[in-house]
PLY file of the C-alpha trace (Angstrom):
ply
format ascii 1.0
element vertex 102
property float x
property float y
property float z
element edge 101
property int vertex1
property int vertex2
end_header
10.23 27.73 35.39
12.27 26.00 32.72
12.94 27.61 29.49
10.39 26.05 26.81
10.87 27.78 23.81
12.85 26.51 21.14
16.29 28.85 20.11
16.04 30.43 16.56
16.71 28.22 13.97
15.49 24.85 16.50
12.52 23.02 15.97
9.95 22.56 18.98
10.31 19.70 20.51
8.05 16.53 19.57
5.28 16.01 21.43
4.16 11.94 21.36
0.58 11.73 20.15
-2.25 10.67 22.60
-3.82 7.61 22.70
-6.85 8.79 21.25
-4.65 10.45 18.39
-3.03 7.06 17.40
-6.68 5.55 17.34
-7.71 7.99 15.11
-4.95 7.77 12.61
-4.93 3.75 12.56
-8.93 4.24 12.17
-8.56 6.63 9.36
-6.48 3.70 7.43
-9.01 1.50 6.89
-10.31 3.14 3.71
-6.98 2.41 2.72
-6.61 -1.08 4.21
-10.23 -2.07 2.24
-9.14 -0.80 -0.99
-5.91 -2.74 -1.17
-7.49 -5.55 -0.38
-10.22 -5.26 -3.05
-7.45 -4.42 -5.72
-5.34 -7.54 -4.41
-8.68 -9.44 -5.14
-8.95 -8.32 -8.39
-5.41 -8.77 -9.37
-5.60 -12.07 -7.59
-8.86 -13.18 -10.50
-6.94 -11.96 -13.43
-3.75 -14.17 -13.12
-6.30 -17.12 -12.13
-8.34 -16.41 -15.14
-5.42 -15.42 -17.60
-2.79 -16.95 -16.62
-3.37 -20.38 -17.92
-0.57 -22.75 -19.98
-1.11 -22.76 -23.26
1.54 -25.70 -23.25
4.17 -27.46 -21.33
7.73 -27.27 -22.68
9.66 -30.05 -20.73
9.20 -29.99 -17.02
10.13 -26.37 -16.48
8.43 -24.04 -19.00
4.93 -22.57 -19.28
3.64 -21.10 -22.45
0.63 -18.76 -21.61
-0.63 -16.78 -24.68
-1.67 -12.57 -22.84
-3.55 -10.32 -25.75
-2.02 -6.92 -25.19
-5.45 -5.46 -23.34
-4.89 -8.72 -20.60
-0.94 -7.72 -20.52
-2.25 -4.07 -20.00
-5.06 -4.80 -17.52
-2.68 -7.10 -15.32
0.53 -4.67 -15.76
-2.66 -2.06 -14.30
-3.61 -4.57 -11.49
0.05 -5.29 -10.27
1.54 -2.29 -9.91
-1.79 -0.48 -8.50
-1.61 -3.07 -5.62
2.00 -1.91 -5.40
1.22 1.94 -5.18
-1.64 1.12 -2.78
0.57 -1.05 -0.43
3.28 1.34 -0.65
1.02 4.00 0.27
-0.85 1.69 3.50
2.63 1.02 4.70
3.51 4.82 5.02
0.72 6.01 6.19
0.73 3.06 9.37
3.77 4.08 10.21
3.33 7.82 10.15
0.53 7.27 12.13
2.68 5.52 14.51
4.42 8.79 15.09
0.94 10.65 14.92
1.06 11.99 11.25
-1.13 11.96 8.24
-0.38 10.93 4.85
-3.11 11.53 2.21
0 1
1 2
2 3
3 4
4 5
5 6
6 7
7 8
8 9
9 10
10 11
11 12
12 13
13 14
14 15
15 16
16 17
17 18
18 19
19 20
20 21
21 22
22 23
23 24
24 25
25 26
26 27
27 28
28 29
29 30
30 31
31 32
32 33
33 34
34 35
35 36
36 37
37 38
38 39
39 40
40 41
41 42
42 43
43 44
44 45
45 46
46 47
47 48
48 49
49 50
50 51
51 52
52 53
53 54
54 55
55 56
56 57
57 58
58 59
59 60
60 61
61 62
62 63
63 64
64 65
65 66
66 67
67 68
68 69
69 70
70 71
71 72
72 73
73 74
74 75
75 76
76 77
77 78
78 79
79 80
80 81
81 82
82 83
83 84
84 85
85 86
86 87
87 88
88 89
89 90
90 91
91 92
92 93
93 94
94 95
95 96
96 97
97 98
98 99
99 100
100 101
């Protein structure tokens, strides 16, 4: 019978997860999935609604007027979509490999 346990100092080896492991862990991201999408949405309506030229300058240049509460709410928006996409992207891939990221 072959030797199976790891020398000190070694990690045990890695076992692949099951099928039924990976379908948990890609089911368990939709929470995730849904509220990334929602935020995208919502960042999405904000530059639509407040992002509008105030004027044309040549054929180039927008001037769009943000009060600082808009500048805040979008800067908000942006990077939460960015922290939540960041966070989707590591968890699908660590539960590629049968991980959990919370």
């Amino acid at each position: 019978m072959p030797h199976t346990n790891p020398a000190a100092g070694e990690a045990m080896p890695k076992v692949p997860p099951t099928d039924a492991e990976l379908i948990g862990a890609f089911r368990n991201l939709e929470h995730e999935i849904c509220c990334l999408n929602y935020m995208a949405d919502i960042l999405a309506d904000l530059l639509d609604d407040q992002l509008v030229p105030m004027e044309t300058r040549g054929n180039e240049a927008l001037m769009i007027m943000l009060t600082k509460h808009q500048l805040e709410t979008l800067s908000f928006a942006w990077n939460d979509v960015t922290f939540r996409a960041k966070r989707v992207h590591d968890a699908f891939y660590a539960a590629g490999e049968g991980e959990t990221i919370r």
